[in-house]
N, C-alpha and C positions, 0 to 999 in steps of 0.2 A: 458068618462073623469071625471064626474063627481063623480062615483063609486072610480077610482082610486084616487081623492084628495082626499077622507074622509080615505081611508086604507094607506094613506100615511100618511096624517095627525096625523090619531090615534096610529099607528108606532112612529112617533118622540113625541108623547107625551107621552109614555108608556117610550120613552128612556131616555126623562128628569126626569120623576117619578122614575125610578129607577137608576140614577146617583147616584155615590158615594157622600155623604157629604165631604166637604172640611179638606182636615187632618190640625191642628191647631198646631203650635209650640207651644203655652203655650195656657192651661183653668187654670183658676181661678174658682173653682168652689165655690157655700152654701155661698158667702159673703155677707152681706148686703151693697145693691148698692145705693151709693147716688149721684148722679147728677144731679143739679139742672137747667141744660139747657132743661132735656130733660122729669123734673118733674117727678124724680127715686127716688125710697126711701124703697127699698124693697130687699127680699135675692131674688140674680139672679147671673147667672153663665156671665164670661166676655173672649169671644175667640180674641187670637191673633199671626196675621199671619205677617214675612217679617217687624215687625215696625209698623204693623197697626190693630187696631180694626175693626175685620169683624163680629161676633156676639156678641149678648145681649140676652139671653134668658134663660129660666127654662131648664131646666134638659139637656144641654147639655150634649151628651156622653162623658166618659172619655177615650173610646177606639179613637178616632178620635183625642187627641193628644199626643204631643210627651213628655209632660209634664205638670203635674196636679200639680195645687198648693189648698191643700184645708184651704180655706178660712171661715170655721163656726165658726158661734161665732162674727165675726172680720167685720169689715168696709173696704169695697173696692171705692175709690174714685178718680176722676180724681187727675193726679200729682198735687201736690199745686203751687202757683205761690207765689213767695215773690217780690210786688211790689217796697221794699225801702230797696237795701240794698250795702256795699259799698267793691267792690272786684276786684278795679283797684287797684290790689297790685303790690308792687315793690320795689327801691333799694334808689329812690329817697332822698335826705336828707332836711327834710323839708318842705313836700311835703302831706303834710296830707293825705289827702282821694283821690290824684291823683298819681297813679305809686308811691306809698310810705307805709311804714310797719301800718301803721296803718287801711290801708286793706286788705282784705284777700281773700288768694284763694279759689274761689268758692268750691268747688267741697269736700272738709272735712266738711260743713257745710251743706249742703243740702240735697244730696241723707237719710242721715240718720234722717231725717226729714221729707221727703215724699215729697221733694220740687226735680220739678224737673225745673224748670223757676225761675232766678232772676232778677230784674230788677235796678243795678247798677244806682244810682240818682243822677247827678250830678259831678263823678268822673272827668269823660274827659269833655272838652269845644269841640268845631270845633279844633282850632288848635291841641290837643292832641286823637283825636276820633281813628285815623285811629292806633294809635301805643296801645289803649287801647286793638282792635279788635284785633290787630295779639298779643300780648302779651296777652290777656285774654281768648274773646273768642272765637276764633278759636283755643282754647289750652284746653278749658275745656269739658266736656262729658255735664255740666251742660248746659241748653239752657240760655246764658247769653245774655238779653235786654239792651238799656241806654236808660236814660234820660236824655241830652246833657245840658248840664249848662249853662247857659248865657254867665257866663265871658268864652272867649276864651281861657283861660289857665286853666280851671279847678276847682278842688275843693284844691286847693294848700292852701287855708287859710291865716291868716294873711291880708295882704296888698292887694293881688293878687283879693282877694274877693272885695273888696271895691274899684275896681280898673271902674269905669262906663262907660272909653274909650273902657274897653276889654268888654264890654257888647252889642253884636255888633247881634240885632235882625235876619239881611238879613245876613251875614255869616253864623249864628247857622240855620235856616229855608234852607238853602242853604245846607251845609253838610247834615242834619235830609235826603233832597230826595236825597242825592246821596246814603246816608243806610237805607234804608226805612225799610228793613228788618231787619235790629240791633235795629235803634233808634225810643223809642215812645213815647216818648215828654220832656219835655224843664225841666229843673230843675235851682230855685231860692234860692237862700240858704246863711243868714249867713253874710249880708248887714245889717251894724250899722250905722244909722241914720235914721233923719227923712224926707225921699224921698220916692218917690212910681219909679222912675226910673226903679228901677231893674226890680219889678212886671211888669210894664208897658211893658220894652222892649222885657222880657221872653213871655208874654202873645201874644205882636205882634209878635214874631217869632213862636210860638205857631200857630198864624193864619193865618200867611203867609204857614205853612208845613200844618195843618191841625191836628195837635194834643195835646194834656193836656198838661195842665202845672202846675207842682207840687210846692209848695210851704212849706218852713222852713220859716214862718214866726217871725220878730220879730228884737231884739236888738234895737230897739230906746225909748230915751228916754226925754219925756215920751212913753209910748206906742203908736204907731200908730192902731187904731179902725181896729177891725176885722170884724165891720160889714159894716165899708169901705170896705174893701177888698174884703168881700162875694158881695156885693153888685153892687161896683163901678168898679172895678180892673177886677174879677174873671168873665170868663163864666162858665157857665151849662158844667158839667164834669171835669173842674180844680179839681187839689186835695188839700187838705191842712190837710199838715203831720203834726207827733205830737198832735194831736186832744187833748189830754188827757195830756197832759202837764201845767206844771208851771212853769215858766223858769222868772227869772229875764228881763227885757224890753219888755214882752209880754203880753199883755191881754187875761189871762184865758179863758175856755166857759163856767165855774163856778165861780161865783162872793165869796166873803168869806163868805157870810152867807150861799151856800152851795146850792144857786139857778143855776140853765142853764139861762145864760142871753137869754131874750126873740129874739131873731134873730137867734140864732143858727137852732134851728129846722126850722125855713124859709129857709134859708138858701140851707139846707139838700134838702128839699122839692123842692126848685131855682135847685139844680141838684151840688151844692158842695159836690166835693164827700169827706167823712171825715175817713181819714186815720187815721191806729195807730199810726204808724212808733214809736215804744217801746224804741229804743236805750238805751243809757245807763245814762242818766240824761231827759228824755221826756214822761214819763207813773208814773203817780200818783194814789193812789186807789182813795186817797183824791178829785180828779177830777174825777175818771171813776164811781166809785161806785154812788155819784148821779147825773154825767151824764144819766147813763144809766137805775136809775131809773127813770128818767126823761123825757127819752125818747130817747135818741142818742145814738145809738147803731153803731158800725163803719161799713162802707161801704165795707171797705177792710182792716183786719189784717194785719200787715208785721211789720218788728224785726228791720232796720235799724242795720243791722247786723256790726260791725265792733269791733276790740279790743276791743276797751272799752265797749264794752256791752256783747260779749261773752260768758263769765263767771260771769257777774252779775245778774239783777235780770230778765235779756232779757231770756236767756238762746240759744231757739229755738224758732220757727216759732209755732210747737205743744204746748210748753209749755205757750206760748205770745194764742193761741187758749185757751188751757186749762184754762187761766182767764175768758176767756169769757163765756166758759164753766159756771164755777163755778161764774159768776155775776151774769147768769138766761138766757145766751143766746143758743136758742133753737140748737142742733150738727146741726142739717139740713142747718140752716142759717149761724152758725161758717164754714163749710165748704164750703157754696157759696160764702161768703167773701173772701177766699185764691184760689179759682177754678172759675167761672162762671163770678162771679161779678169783680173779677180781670181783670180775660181777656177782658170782654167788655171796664172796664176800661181806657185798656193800649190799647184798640183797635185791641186784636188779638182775634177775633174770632173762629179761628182754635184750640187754646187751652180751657181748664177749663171744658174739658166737655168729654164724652164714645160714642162719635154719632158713629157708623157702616162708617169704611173709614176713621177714624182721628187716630191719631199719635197715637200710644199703650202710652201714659204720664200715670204711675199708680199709688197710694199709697193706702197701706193695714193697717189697724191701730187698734189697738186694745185701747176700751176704760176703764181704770181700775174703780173699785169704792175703795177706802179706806179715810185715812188719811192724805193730803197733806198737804204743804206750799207753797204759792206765793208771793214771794216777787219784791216790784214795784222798782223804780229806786233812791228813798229813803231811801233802805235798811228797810221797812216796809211790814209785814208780812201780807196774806188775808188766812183766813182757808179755804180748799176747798176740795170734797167727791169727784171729779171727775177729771182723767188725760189722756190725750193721748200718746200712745208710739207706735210709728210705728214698723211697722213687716216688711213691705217688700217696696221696693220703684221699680217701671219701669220705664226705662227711654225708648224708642224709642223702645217697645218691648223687654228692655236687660235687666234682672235682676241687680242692680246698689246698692241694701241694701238688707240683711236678718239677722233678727237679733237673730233668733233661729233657721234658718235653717231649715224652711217650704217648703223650693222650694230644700232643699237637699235631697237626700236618705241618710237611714241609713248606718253608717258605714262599719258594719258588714252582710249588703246585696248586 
């Protein structure tokens, strides 16, 4: 018997040895891969099968799929996530940034950008959540997240904002686990006066669900202290958007003589995490340039995408990258910001990253060297030798952007 288990044995391991390798519906091959989950930063070929990443390795064969895309030269990196941006669009009259024209449909805004996650800040409250989902996202290709607003109506603006009855902690915590899967945490925004109310009640619904709570800090006047806020208000992982902003009724993180007030970088270090959210009146060079020599470097880029920032000096998610690029911030860490450090973020672990098993989320991007222009939200100019422009965007394994036509055959073949 003994004879016979080792000739059996060595039989089925001679049959695994020579098993076919797995055929691949798309390689991605010669890209340099970054991914900062899994400390990648090198040219490597990326297989994927059915919607998912099942290899990571050197010289995958290209006989083994059914489509090559070669990737030299260029940047292969998980999809981007845009943590802040506003695309409960609709018909609404009045209605600002909830079911209304001043947000927009995901999905002309993203793919072309290498973003395949957004995360909608504040649009819908509890009472508007469920008609956000079925008119949004379960209608887009884009994988769209929320960040459920205090006030139970929304991000309607005007009145409805400033309304503290509709600020209702145990409702909003309360909806967040019945969509655990859509919503990942609380959004404050856009409350004028001087009360910590809002903060307070978003943060305790925040704590009662178990997740961030983002904050648009500001409009009182005078200022209400930000190092309140970091300190008093905020826990370890709250966000606070606009980081790089000057906004009338807000305290700067740059004083006018052009210092980072001393708390900030504590701050950062306490675990506040500091967003860009760029929009379209909240990103200054005047603030970021000696922030960031300074030392504050953002935690997580994102565009605060909506009309009015679109076509100014927001542009895109690459382009809002592309600054940081060109302030001195290393590509490796600019794309941990939009992939890695996002998703820990916002608490999805399953994104931001190429782990063997996780969702094919892909973006290909080629980085230029020339002549630029960047302009902040002042309509002021930064020169800059470096841009990004994406090539090819995957969403769920499904080619979603090509922008020359790298994942086509030729015509005439």
């Amino acid at each position: 018997m003994k004879y016979v288990y080792i000739l059996l044995f060595s039989v089925a391991t001679l049959s695994l040895q020579q098993a076919p390798a797995q055929q691949l519906d798309l390689l991605i091959k010669n890209g340099h891969v970054i991914d900062l989950k899994n400390d990648i930063s090198e040219v490597l070929d990326v297989g994927v099968v059915g919607g998912r990443i099942v290899e990571v390795g050197s010289d995958i064969s290209s006989e083994r799929a059914d489509l090559v895309v070669d990737a030299a030269g260029l940047y292969v990196t998980p999809g981007l996530i845009d943590i802040h941006v506003h695309v409960f669009h609709g018909t609404e009259e009045d209605a600002y940034l909830s079911n209304s024209y001043t947000s927009l449909p995901p999905d002309g805004f993203t793919f072309r950008s290498g973003v395949t996650t957004v995360v909608d800040v504040g649009g819908a409250g509890w009472r508007n959540f469920r008609q956000f989902k079925v008119q949004t996202i379960d209608r887009a290709k884009t994988r769209v997240l929320s960040f459920l607003n205090i006030v139970g109506a929304g991000m309607k603006g005007g009145a409805f904002e400033q309304d503290l009855a509709d600020m209702d902690a145990k409702l909003t915590a309360q909806t967040i686990r019945q969509y655990r899967e859509y919503v990942v945490g609380v959004k404050v925004a856009h409350y004028a006066g001087r009360d910590w109310t809002p903060v307070d009640r978003a943060v305790e619904a925040g704590r009662q669900a178990e997740v961030p709570v983002m904050v648009d800090f500001g409009r009182a006047s005078p200022p209400l202290s930000i190092e309140a806020l970091f300190f008093e208000h905020l826990r370890p992982g709250d966000i606070y958007t606009h980081a790089y902003a000057h906004v009338s009724a807000r305290e700067p993180i740059v004083d006018e003589q052009g210092t980072l007030r001393p708390f900030v970088l504590p701050a950062q270090e306490r675990g506040i995490v500091f967003d860009v959210g760029h929009g379209g009146g909240s990103f200054l060079f005047q603030q970021a340039v000696p922030a960031t020599r300074q030392g504050l470097w953002p935690n997580t880029i994102s565009t605060d995408l909506h009309t009015g920032s679109m076509n100014g000096g927001m542009k895109s998610l690459i382009n809002v990258m592309s600054k940081f690029l060109n302030l001195g911030m290393p590509l490796e860490e600019v794309v941990s910001t939009t992939t890695w450090q996002a998703a820990q973020t916002i608490q999805r672990t399953d994104l931001g990253h190429l782990d063997v098993g996780g969702v094919a989320d892909i973006a290909v991007f080629r980085l230029l060297e020339g002549d630029y222009g960047f302009i902040d939200t002042g309509g002021n100019r930064m020169k800059g030798t470096l841009k990004l422009e994406t090539e090819l965007t995957i969403r769920d394994g499904a080619i979603v952007w090509d922008l020359n036509g790298i994942s086509s055959p030729d015509w005439d073949q």
